[in-house]
C-alpha positions in Angstrom: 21.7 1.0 27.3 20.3 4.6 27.5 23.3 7.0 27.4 23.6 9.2 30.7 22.0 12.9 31.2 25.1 13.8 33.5 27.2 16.9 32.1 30.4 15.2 30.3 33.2 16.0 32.3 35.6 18.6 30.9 38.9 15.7 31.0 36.9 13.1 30.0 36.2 15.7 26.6 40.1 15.8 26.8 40.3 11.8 26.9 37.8 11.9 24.1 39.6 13.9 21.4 43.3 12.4 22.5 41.9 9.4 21.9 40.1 10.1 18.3 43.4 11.9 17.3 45.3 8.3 18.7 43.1 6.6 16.7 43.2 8.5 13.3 47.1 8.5 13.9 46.7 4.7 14.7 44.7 3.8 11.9 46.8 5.8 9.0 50.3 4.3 10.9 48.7 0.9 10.6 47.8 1.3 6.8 51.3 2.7 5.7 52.9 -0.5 7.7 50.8 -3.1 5.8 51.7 -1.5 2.2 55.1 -1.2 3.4 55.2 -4.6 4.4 54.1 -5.5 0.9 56.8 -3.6 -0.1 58.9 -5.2 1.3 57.3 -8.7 1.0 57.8 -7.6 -3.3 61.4 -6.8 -2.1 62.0 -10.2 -0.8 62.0 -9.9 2.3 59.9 -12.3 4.2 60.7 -12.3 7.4 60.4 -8.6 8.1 57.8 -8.1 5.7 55.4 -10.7 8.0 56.6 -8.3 11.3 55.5 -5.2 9.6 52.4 -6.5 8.5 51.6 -7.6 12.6 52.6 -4.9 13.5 50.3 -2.8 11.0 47.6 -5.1 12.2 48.3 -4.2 15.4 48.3 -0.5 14.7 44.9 -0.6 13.2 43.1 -2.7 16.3 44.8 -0.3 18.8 43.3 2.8 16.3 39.9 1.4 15.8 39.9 0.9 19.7 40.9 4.3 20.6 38.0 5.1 18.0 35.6 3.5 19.7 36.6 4.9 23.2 36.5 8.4 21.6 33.0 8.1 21.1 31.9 6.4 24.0 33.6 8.7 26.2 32.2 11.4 24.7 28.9 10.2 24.6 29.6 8.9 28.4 28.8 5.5 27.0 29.0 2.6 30.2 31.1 0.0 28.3 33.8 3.3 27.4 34.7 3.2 30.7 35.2 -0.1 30.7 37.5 0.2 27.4 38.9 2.5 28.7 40.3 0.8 31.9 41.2 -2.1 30.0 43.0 -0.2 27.6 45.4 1.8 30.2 45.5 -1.2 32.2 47.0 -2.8 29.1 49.4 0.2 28.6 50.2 -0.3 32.0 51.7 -3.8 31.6 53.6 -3.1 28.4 55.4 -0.4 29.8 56.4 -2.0 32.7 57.7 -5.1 30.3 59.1 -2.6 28.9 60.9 -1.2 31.6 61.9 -5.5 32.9 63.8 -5.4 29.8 65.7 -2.9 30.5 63.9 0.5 28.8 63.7 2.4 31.9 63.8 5.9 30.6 61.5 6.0 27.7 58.7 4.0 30.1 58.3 6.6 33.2 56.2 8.6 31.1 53.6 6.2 30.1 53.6 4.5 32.9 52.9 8.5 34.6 50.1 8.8 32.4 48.8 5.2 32.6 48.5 5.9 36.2 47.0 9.7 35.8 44.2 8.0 33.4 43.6 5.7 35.4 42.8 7.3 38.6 41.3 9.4 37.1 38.7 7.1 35.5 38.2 5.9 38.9 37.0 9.3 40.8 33.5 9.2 41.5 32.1 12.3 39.4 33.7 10.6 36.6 32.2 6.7 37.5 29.1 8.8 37.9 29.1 10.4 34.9 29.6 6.8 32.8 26.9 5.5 35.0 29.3 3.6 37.1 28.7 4.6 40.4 
């Protein structure tokens, strides 16, 4: 798909560098967890080392991910605004997990800026601007 002419708009910039700062920050978390978790797997510990290494795993999907939003959003890519949905509406449902078992306080602000993002992805200049509208 041919990207879009229309002029970026100025939070969807913001998005964009959040999420490529995310992402680095994702990517280097992920990296230190799997070499601790081999670390720890040298240390005997199985169990834990295994969960460390997940979630290291885990780190480095959600970085590349945020990556790859980062650069379609600031190239107003169609499929970024799709990823980018998808990935709040994700965030959305893990925080309020998150707040069903009990983790009321340390959830209202994601679950704030779950809903910011995702309103705002759905206003029209923005739709427009991915091509969406």
């Amino acid at each position: 798909m041919q990207p879009t002419t229309t002029a970026r708009p100025q939070g969807v910039t913001i998005l964009a560098v959040l999420a490529a700062i995310g992402g680095v920050l994702g990517l280097v978390a992920g990296i230190f967890a799997l070499g601790f978790g081999g670390a720890v797997a040298a240390g005997g510990g199985g169990a834990l080392a295994g969960l460390v290494t997940v979630v290291g795993i885990l780190a480095i999907v959600q970085g590349a991910l945020a990556l790859a939003f980062a650069y379609g959003a600031w190239n107003l890519r169609p499929w970024a605004w799709t990823l980018g949905v998808a990935a709040e509406v994700l965030s959305l449902v893990v925080s309020l997990f998150n707040v069903v078992n009990g983790d009321v306080t340390g959830q209202i602000i994601s679950i704030a800026i779950a809903v910011a993002i995702l309103y705002y992805l759905f206003t029209p200049n923005v739709k427009a601007a991915f091509g969406r509208a």
